[in-house]
VOBA-1610 file (N, C-alpha, C; in pm, whole numbers, padded with zeros to 5 digits, always signed):
BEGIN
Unk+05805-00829-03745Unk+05906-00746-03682Unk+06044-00793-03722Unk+06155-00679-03725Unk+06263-00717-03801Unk+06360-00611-03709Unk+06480-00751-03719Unk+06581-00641-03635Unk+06705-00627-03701Unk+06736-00528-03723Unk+06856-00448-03808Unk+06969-00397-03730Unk+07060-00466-03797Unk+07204-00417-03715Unk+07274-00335-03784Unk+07365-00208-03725Unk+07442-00122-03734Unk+07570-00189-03745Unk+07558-00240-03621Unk+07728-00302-03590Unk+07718-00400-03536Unk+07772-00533-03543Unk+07800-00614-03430Unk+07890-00643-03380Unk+08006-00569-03404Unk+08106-00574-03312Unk+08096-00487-03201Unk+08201-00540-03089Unk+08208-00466-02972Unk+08175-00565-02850Unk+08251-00527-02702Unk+08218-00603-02623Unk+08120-00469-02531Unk+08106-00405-02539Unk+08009-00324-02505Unk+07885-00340-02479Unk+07778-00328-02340Unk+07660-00395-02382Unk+07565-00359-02523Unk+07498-00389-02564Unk+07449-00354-02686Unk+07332-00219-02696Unk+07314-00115-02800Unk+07245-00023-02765Unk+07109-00089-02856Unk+06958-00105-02820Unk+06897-00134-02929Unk+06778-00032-02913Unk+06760+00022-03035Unk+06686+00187-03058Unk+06536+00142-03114Unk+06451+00238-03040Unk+06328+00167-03127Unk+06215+00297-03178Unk+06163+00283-03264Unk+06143+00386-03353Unk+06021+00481-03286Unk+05980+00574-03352Unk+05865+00639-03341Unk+05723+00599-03426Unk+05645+00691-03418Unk+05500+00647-03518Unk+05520+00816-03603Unk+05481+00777-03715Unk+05485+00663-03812Unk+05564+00623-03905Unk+05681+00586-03833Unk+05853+00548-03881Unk+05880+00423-03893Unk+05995+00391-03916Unk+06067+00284-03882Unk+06233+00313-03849Unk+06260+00173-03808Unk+06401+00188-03778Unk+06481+00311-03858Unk+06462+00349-04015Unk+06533+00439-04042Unk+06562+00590-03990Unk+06486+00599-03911Unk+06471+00722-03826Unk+06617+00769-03735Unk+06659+00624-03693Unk+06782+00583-03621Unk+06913+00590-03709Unk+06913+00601-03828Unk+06991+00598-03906Unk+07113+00690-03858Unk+07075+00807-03833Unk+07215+00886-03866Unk+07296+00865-03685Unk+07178+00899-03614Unk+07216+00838-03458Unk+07306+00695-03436Unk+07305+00602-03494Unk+07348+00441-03531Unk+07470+00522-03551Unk+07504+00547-03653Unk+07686+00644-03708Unk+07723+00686-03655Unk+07716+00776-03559Unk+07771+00866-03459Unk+07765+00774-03324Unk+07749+00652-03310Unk+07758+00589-03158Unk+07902+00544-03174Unk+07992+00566-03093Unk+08170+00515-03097Unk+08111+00404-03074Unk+08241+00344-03166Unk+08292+00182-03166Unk+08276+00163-03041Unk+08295-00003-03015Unk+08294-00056-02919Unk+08194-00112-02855Unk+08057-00151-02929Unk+07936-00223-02823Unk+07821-00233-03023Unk+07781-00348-03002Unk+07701-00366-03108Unk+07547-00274-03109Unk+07535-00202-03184Unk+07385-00127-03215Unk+07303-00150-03355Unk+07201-00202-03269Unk+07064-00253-03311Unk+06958-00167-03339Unk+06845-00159-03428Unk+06741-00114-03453Unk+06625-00235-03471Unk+06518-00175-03412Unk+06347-00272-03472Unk+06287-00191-03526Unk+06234-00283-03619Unk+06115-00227-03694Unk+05985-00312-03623Unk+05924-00256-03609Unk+05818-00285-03435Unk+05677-00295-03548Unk+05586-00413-03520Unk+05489-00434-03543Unk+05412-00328-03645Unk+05347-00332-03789Unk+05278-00254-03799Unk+05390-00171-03927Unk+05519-00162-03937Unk+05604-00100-04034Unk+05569-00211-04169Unk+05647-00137-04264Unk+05617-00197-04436Unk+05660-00332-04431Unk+05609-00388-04445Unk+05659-00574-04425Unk+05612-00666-04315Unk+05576-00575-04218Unk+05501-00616-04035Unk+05354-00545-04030Unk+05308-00552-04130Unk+05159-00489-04079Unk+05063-00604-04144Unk+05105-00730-04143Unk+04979-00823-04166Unk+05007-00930-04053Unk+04885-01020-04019Unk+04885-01112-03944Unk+04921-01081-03783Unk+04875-00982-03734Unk+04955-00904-03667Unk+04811-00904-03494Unk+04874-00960-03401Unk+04811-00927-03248Unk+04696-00854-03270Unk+04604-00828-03169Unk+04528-00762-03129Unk+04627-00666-03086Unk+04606-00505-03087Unk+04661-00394-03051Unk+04731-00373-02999Unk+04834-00405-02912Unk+04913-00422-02766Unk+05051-00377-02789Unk+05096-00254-02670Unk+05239-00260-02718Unk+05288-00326-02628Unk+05254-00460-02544Unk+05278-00489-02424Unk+05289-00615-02542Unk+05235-00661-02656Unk+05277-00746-02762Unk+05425-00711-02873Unk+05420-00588-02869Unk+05545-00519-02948Unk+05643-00545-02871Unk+05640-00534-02724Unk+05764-00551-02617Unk+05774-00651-02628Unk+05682-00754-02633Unk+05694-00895-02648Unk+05818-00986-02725Unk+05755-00886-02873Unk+05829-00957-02998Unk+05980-00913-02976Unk+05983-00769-02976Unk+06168-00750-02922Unk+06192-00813-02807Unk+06188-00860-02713Unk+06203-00947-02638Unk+06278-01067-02685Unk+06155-01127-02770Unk+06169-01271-02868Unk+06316-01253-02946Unk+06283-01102-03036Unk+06398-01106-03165Unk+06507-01060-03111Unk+06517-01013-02974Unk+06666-00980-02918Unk+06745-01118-02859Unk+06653-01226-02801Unk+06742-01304-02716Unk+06709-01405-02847Unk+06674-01393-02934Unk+06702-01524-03054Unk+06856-01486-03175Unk+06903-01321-03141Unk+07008-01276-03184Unk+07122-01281-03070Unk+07078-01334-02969Unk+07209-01398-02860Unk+07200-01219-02785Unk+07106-01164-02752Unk+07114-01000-02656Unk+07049-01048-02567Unk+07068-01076-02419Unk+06993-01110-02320Unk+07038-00975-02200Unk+07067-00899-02253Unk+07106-00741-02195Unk+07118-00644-02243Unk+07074-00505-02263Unk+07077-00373-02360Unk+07072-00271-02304Unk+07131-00155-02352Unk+07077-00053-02290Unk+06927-00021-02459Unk+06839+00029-02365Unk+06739+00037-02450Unk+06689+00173-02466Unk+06703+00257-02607Unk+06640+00367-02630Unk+06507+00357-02696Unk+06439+00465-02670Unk+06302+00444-02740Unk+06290+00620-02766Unk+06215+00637-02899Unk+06168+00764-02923Unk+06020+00753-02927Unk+05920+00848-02882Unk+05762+00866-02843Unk+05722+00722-02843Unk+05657+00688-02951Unk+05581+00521-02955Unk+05716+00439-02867Unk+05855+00431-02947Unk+05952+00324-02913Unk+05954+00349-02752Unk+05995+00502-02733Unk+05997+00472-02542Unk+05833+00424-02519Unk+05730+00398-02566Unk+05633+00373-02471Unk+05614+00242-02479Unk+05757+00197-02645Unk+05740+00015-02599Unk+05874+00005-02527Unk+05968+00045-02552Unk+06076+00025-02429Unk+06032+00000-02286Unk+05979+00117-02207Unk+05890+00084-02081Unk+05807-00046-02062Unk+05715-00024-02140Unk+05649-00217-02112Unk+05765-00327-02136Unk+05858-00294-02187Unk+05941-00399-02212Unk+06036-00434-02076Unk+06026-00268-02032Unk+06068-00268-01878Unk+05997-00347-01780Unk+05903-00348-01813Unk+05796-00392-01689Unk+05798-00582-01726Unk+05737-00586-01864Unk+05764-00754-01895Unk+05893-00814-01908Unk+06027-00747-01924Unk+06118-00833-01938Unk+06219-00785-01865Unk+06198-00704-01736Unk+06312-00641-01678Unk+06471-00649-01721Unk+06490-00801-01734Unk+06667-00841-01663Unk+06659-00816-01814Unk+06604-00765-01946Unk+06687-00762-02069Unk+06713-00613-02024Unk+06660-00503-01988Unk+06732-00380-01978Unk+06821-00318-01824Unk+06947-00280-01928Unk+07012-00229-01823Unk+06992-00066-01765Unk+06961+00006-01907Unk+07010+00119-01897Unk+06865+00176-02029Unk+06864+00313-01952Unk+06702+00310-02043Unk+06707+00458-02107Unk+06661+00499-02235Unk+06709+00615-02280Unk+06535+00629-02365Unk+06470+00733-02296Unk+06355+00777-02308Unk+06362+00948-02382Unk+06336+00942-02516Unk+06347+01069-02603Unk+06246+01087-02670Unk+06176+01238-02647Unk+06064+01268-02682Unk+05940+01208-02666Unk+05937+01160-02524Unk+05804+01079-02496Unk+05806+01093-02343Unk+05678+01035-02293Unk+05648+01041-02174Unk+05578+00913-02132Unk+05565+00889-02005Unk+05559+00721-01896Unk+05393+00747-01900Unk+05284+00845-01887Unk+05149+00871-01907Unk+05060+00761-02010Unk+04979+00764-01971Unk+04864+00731-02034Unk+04826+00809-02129Unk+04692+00795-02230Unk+04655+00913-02331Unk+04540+01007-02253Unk+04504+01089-02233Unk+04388+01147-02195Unk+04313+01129-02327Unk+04151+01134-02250Unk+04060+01061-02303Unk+04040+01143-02472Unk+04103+01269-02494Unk+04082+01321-02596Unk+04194+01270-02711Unk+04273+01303-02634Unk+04422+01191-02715Unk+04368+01059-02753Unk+04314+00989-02685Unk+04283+00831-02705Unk+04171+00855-02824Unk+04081+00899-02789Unk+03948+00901-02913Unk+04058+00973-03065Unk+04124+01029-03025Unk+04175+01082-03155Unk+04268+00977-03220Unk+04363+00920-03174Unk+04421+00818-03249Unk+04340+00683-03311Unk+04202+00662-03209Unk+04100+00569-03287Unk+04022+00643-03413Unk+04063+00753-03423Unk+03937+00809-03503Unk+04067+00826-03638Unk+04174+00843-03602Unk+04300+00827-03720Unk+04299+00675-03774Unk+04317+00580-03676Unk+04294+00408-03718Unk+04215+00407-03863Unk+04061+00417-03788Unk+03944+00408-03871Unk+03987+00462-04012Unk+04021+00614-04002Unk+04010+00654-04103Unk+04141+00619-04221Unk+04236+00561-04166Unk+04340+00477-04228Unk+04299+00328-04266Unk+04241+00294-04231Unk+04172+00196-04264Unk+04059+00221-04396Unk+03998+00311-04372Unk+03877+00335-04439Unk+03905+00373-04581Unk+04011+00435-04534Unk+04089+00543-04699Unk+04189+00458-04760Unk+04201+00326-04676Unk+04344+00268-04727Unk+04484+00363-04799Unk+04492+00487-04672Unk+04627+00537-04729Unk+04663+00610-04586Unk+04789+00680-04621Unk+04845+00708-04542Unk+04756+00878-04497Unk+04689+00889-04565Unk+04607+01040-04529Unk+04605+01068-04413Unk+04514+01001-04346Unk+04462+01052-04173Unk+04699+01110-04099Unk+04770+01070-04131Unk+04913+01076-04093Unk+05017+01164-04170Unk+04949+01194-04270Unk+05029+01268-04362Unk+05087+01371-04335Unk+05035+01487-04228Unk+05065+01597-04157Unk+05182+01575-04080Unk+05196+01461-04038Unk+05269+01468-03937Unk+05399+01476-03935Unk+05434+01476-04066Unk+05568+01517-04152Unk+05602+01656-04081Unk+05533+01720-04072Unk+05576+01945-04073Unk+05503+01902-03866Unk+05433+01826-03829Unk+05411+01888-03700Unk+05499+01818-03570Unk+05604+01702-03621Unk+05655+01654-03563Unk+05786+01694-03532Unk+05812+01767-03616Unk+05952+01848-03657Unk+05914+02018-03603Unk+06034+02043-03531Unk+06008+02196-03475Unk+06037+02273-03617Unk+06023+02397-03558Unk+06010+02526-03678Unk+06134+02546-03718Unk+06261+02532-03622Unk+06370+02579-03668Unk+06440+02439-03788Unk+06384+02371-03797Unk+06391+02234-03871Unk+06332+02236-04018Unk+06210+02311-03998Unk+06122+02298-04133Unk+06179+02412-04183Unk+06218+02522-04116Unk+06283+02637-04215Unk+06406+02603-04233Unk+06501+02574-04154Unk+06684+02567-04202Unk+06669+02415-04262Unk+06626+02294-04227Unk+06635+02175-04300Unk+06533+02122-04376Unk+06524+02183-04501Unk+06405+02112-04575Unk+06447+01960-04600Unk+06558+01919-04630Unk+06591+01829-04674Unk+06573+01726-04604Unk+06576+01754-04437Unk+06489+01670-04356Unk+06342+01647-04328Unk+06309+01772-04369Unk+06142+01763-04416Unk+06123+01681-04483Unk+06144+01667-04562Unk+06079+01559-04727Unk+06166+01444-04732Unk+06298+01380-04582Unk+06276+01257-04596Unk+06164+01202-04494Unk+06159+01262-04378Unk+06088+01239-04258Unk+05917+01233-04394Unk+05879+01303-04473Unk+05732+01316-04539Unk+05762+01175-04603Unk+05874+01142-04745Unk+05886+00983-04816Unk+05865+00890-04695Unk+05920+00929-04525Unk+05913+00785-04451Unk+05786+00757-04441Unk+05718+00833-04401Unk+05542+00855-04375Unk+05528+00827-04519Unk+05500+00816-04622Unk+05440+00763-04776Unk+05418+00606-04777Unk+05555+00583-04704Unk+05560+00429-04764Unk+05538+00338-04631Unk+05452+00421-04558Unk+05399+00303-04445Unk+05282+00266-04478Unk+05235+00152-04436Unk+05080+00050-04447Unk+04961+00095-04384Unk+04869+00156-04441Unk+04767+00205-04387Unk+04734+00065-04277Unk+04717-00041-04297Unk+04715-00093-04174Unk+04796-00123-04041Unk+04917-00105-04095Unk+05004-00063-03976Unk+05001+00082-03872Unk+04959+00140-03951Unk+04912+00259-03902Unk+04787+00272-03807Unk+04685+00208-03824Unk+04553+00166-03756Unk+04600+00110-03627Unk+04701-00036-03646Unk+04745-00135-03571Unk+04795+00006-03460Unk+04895+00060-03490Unk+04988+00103-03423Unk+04933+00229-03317Unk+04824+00339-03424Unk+04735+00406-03327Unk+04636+00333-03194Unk+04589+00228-03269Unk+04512+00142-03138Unk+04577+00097-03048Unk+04708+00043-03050Unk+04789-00018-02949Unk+04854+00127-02898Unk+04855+00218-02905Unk+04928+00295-02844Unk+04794+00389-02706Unk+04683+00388-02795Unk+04548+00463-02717Unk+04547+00350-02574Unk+04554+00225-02645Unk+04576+00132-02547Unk+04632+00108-02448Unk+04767+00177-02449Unk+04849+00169-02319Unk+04835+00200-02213Unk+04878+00167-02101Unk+04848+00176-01975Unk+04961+00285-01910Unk+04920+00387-01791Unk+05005+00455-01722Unk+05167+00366-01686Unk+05286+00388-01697Unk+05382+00308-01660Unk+05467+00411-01557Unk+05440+00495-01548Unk+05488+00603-01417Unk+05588+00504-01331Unk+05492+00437-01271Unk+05563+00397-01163Unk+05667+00250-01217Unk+05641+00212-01314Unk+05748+00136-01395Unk+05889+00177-01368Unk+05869+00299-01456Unk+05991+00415-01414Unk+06026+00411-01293Unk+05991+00468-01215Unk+06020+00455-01042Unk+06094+00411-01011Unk+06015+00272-01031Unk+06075+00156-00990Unk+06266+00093-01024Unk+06269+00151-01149Unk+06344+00077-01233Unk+06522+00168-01120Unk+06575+00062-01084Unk+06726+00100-01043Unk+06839+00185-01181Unk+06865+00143-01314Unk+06949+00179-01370Unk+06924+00305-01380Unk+07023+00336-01468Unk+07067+00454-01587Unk+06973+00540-01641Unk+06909+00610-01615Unk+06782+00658-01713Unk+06850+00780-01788Unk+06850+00811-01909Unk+06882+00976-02005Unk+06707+00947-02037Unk+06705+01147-02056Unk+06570+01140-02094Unk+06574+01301-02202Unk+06574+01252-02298Unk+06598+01363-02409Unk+06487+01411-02471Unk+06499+01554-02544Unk+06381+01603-02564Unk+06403+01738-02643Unk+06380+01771-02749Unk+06393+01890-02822Unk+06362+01973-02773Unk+06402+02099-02773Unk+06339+02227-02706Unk+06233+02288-02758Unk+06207+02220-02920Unk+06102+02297-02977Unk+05979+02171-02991Unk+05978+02077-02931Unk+05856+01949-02917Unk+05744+02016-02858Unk+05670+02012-02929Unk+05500+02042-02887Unk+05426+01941-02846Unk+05441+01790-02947Unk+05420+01635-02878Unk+05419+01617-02744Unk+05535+01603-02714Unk+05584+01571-02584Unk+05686+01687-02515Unk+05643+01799-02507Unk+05699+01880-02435Unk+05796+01860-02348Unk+05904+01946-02327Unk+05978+01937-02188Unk+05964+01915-02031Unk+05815+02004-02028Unk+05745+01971-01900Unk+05734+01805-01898Unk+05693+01710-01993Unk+05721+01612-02009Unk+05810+01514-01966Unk+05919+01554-02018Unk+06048+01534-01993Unk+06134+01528-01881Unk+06091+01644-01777Unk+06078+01681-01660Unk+06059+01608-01563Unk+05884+01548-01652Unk+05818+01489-01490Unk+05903+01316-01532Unk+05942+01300-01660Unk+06023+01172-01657Unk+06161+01171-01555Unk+06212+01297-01577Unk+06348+01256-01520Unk+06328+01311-01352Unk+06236+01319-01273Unk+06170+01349-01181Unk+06149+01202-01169Unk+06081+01132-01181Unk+06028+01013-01165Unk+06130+00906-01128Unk+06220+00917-01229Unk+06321+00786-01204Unk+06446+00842-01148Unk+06497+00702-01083Unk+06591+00721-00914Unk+06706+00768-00983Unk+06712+00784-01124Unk+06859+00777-01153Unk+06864+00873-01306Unk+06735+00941-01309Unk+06737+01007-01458Unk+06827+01118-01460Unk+06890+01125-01598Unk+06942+01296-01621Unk+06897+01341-01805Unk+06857+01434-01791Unk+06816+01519-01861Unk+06869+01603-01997Unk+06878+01594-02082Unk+06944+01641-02175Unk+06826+01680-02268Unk+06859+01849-02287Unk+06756+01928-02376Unk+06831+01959-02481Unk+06769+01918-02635Unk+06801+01914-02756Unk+06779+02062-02789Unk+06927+02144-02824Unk+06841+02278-02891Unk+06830+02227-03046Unk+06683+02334-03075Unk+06661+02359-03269Unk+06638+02234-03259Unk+06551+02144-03194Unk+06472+02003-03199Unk+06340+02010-03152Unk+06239+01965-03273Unk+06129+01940-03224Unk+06109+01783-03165Unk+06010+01710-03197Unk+05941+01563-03161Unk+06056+01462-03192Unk+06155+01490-03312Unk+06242+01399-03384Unk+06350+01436-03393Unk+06389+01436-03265Unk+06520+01471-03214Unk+06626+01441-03350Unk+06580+01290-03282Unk+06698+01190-03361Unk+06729+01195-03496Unk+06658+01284-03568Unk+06663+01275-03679Unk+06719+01484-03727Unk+06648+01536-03634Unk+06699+01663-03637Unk+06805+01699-03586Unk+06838+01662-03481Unk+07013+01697-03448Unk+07049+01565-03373Unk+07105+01448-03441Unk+07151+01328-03402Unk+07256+01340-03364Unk+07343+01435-03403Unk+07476+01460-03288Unk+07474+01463-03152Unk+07374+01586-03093Unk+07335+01520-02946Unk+07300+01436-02895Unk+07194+01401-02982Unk+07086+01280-02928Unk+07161+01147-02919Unk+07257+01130-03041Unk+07404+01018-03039Unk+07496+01059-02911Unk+07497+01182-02869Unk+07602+01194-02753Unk+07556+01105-02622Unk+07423+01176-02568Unk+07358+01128-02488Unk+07309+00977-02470Unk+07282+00958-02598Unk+07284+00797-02567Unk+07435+00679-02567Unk+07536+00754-02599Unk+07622+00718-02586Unk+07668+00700-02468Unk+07714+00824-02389Unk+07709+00853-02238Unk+07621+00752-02144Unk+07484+00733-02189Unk+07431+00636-02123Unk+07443+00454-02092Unk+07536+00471-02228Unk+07558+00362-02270Unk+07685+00321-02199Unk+07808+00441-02177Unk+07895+00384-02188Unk+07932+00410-01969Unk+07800+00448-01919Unk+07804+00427-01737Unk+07683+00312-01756Unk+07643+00222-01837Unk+07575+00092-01837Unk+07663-00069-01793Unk+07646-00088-01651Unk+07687-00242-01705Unk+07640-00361-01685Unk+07706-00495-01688Unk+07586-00621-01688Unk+07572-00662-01534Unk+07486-00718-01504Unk+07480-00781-01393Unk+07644-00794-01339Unk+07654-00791-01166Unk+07785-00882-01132Unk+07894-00804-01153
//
């Protein structure tokens, strides 16, 4: 796991963004540019990306929360506001639950606090296997055109076919790693609940993944969520209209503060 900085200037608490499946930090790229000066922003590349998919835990994103944990307070961050997109919010949350006092302020986009239903779960083991088996990125390859809404694949090809090169050059075993630890996860509902800060909870209008109803029952859940619907965005917000998705996490960022 590897953590990549945008900026480190700023006395601002720090924003640190964590990717989707089957991405990496570059996903965050254009979102990182559009955050105003003033507070250092971070990206991970989370267990299982090109360079992190050997030697690697038993399945766990409750091990992924772990390691950002590790690689944030060994870069001197012992406070963040923390965004996560689908996979990243479902390691942000455990990271909520195992390391509370590192998050202040929590920014949940295109994902949901749920468990997998049992058909969801058999299907990402049956993607593992077969990434494994084929040693390539096959069983994931689709997910280029189904992650991205329609108004995306017709007006932005050009985001089509980088979002398809990001998916090329990931590790068929990172890919395995990353489906099993995710089938793996546990309900965190009440994580959410629980949690006092800041919650934004963003979400394309055209996500079939993680729907709005989704989105909904997130910002329903927590004491303090607000809601921001991405138009002409499917699953990848952040990458399809990062102007909002940079607004909103900005905003979240900038009613975030430290202890005291």
């Amino acid at each position: 796991m590897s953590l990549h900085t945008y900026r480190s200037e700023g006395d601002g608490l720090p924003l640190v963004l964590l990717h989707g499946f089957p991405l990496d930090h570059r996903m965050w790229d254009e979102v990182a540019r559009r955050i105003p000066p003033g507070r250092p922003v971070h990206a991970v590349d989370l267990p299982g990306t090109p360079g992190h998919a050997s030697d690697l835990p038993e399945p766990s994103l409750d091990a992924s929360a772990d390691l950002v944990a590790s690689e944030l307070r060994a870069a001197g961050v012992d406070r963040a506001v923390v965004a996560g997109l689908s996979m990243g919010g479902y390691v942000a949350l455990a990271l909520l639950e195992r390391h509370p006092d590192l998050v202040a302020a929590l920014g949940l986009v295109d994902t949901k606090s749920t468990a997998d239903a049992p058909e969801a779960r058999a299907n990402r083991l049956r993607i593992a296997d077969e990434a494994e088996a084929t040693r390539s990125v096959e069983p994931v390859r689709a997910m280029a055109s189904s992650l991205l809404g329609e108004t995306t694949r017709t007006a932005q090809p050009r985001v089509a076919a980088e979002v398809a090169a990001w998916i090329e050059q990931q590790e068929p075993a990172g890919i395995a790693w990353s489906q099993r630890a995710m089938a793996a996860r546990p309900d965190r509902t009440e994580v959410l609940r629980a949690f006092d800060g800041p919650v934004v909870v963003v979400v394309g209008d055209e996500d079939t993944v993680t729907p709005v109803e989704a989105a909904e029952h997130l910002v329903g859940t927590a004491a303090h969520g607000r809601l921001v619907v991405v138009p002409q965005a499917g699953h990848l917000s952040s990458v399809e209209q990062p102007d909002v998705v940079a607004e909103a996490l900005a905003e979240l960022a900038q009613g975030a503060t430290s202890p005291g």
